[in-house]
PLY file of the C-alpha trace (Angstrom):
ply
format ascii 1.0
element vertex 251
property float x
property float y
property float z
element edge 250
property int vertex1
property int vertex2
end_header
90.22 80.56 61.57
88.39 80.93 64.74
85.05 79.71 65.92
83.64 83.24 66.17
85.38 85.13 63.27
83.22 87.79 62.44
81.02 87.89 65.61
80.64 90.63 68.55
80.84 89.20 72.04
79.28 91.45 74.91
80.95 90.65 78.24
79.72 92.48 81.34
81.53 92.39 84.33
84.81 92.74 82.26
87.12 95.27 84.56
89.22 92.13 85.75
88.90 87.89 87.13
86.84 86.26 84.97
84.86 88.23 82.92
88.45 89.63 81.27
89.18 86.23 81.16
86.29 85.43 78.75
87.02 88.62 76.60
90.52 87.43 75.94
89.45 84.13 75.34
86.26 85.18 73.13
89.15 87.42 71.27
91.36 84.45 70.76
88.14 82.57 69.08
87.89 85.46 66.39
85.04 87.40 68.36
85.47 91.33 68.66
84.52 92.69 72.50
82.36 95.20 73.79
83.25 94.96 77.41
81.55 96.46 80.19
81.81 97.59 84.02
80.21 99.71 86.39
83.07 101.05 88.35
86.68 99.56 87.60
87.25 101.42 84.27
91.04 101.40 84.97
91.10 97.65 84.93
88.63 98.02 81.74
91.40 99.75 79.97
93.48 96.67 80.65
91.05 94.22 79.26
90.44 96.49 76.31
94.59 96.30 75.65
94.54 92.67 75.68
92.03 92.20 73.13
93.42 94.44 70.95
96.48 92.94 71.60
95.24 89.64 69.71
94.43 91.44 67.18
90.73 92.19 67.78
88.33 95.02 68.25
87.30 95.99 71.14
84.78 98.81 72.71
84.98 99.88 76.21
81.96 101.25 78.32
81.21 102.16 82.24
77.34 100.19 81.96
75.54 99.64 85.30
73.73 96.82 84.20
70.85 97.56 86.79
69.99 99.99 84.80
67.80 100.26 81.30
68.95 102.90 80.10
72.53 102.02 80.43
71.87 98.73 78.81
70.47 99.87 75.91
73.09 102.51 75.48
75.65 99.78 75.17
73.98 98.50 72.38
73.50 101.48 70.28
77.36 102.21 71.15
77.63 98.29 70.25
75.28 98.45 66.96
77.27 101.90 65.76
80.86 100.27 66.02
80.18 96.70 65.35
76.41 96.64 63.66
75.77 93.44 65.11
75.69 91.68 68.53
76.44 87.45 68.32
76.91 87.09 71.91
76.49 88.14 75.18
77.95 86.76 78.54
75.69 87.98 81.68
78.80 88.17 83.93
78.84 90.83 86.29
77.44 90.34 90.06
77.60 91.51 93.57
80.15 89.19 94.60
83.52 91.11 95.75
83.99 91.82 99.38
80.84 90.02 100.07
80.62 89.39 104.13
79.02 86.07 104.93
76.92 86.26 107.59
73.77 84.53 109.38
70.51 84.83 106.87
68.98 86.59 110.07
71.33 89.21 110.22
71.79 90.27 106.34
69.69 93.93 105.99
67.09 94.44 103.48
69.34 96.68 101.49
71.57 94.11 101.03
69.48 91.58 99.71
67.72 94.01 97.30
70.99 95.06 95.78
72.02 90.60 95.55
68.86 90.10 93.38
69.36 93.69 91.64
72.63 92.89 90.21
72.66 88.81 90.03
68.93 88.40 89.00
67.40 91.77 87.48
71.06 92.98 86.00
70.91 89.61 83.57
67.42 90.46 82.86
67.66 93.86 81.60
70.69 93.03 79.80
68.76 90.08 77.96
66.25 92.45 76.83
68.26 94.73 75.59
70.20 92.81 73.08
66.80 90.95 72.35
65.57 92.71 69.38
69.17 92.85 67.63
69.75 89.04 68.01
66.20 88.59 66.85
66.87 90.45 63.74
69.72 88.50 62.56
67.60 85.34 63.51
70.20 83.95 66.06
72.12 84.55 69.21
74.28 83.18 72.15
73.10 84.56 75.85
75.54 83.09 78.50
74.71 83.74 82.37
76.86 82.94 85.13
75.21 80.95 88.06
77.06 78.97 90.59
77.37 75.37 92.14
76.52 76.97 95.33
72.99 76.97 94.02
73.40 73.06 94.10
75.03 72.89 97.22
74.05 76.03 99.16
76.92 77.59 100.85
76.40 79.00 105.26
76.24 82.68 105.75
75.75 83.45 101.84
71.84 83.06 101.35
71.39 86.04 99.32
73.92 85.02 96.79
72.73 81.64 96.52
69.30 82.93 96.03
70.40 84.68 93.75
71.87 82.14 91.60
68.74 79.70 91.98
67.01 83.06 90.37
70.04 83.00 87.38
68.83 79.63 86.52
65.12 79.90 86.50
65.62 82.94 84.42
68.11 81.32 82.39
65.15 78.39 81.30
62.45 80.89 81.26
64.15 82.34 78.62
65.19 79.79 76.70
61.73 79.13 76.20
60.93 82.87 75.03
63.83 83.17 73.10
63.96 79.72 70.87
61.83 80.48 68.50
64.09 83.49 67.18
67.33 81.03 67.51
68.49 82.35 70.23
70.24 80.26 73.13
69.81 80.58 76.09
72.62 78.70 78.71
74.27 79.33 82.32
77.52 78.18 83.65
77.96 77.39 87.28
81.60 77.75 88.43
82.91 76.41 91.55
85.07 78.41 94.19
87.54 80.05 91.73
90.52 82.05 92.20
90.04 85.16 91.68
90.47 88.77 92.78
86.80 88.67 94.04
87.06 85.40 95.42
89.99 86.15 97.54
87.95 88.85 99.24
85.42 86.15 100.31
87.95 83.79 101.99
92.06 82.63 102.00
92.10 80.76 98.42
94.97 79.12 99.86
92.80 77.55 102.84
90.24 76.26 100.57
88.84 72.57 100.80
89.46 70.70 97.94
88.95 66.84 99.34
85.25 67.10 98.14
86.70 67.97 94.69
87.09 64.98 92.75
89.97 66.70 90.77
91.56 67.64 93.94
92.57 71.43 93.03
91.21 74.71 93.50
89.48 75.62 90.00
90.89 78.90 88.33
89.67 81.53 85.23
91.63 79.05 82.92
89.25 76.24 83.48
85.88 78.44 82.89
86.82 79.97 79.32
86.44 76.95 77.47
82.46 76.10 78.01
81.77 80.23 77.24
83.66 79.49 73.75
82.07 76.38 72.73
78.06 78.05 74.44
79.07 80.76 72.35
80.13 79.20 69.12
78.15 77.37 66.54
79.39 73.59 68.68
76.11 74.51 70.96
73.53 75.50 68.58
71.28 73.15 69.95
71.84 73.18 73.57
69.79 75.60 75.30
68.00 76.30 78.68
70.62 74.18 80.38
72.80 74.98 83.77
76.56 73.06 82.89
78.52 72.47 85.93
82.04 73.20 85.82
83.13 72.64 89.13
85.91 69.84 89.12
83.07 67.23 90.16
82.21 68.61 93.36
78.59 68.82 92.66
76.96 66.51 90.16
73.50 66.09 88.68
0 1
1 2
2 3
3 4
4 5
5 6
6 7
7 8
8 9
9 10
10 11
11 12
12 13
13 14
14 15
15 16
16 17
17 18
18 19
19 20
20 21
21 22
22 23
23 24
24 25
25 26
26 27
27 28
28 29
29 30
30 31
31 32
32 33
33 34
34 35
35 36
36 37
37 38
38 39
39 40
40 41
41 42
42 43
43 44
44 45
45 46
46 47
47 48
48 49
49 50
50 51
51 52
52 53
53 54
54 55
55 56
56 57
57 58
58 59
59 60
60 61
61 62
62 63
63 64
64 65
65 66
66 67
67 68
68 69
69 70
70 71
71 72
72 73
73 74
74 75
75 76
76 77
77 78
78 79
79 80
80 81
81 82
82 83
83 84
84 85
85 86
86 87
87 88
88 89
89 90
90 91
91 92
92 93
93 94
94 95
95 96
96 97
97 98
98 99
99 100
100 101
101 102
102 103
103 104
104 105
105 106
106 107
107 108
108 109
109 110
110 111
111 112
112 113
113 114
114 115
115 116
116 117
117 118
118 119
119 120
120 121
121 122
122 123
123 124
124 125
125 126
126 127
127 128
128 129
129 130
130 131
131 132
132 133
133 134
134 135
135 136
136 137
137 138
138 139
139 140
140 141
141 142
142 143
143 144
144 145
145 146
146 147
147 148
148 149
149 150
150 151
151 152
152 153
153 154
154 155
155 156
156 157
157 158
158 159
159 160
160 161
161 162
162 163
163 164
164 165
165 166
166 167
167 168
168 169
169 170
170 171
171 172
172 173
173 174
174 175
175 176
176 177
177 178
178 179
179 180
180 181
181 182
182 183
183 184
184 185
185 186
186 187
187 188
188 189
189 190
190 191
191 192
192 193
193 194
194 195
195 196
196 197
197 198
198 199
199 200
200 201
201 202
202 203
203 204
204 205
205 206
206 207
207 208
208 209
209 210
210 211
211 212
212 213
213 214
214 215
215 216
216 217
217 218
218 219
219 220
220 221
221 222
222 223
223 224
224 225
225 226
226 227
227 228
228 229
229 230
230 231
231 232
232 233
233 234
234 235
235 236
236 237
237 238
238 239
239 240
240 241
241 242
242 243
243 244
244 245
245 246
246 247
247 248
248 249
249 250
């Protein structure tokens, strides 16, 4: 028996790094998948194989998550296949092949499309699955934030801006959202290896003397906190930002 036997997990994000991570790993805990991407379908495909793989259900769907009526297409795919949504993990951002540069010299285009996909994607998606989790009187809404928000990070101060924005929205909701038993939490991962990641910067270069457990954190150590946010363990935790960072930042 799993923690989320009978429950639907909506992971966006989910073409490859870690949001297939937390489909598999959701699909391990019992949970069926609708998993989503705006572009990578082919890697989609491959999360969609490893779900099913363990045994699970899983639904497939190119969602831009900027968009409403994208968003509210995948839940009437979602509802028809599944009639129910348990969980959703706000995982997608404009993160790969990000260039850092000085705040001064980032264009206006740029910094629109940050808080677009990190700030207003999460957004739309929350109120999309809102009336359907409101129905059944309960719900799980996971966003992904980052310690950089903690620490700030040079040449990167639309995506940490970004991520402040994750967790103000991330508590704003909370608040909204309790009264229908629905909670509301954000992770913030450190630097993680991933296929994003390693068009930021050489993974292999990375600093990890600040890091209290002295390695470079990886998808393995982030699917454990979206299992137990998204199970029944956490079902009164809400509006709260969990570090998961090997120590590097603490509050």
């Amino acid at each position: 028996m799993g923690r989320l036997d009978g429950r639907v997990a909506i992971v966006t994000g989910a073409g490859k790094g870690l949001g297939r991570a937390f489909c598999v790993k959701l699909a391990q805990e019992g949970a069926d998948i609708v998993a989503v991407t705006r572009a990578d379908i082919q890697g989609l495909k491959e999360t969609e194989k490893m779900v099913k793989d363990l045994g699970k259900q899983a639904l497939i769907s190119k969602v831009d998550v900027t968009n409403e009526a994208d968003t509210t297409r995948m839940i009437q795919e979602a509802i028809e296949k599944f009639s129910r949504i348990d969980i959703l993990v706000n995982n997608a951002a404009y993160y790969y092949g990000v260039k850092r540069k000085p705040f001064t010299e980032i264009s206006s285009d740029e910094w629109d499309k940050m808080m677009a996909v990190n700030v207003k994607g999460p957004w739309i998606c929350a109120k999309a699955v809102f009336e359907t989790m409101k129905s059944q009187g309960k719900g799980k809404i996971i966003n992904l934030t980052s310690e950089v928000f903690f620490t700030g990070s040079h040449g990167f101060i639309h995506y940490v801006t970004s991520k402040g924005g994750v967790v103000g929205l991330t508590r704003a909701l909370a608040v909204e959202l309790g009264p229908y038993g629905i909670c509301v939490n954000a992770i913030a991962p450190g630097y993680t290896d991933t296929e994003a990641s390693r068009t930021i910067a050489d993974v292999s270069k990375y600093d990890t003397s600040k890091t209290p457990l002295k390695r470079l954190e990886t998808p393995a150590d982030l699917v454990g906190i979206v299992a137990f946010l998204a199970s029944d363990d956490s079902n009164f935790i809400t509006g709260q930002t969990i570090l998961v960072d090997g120590g590097r930042a603490m509050h």
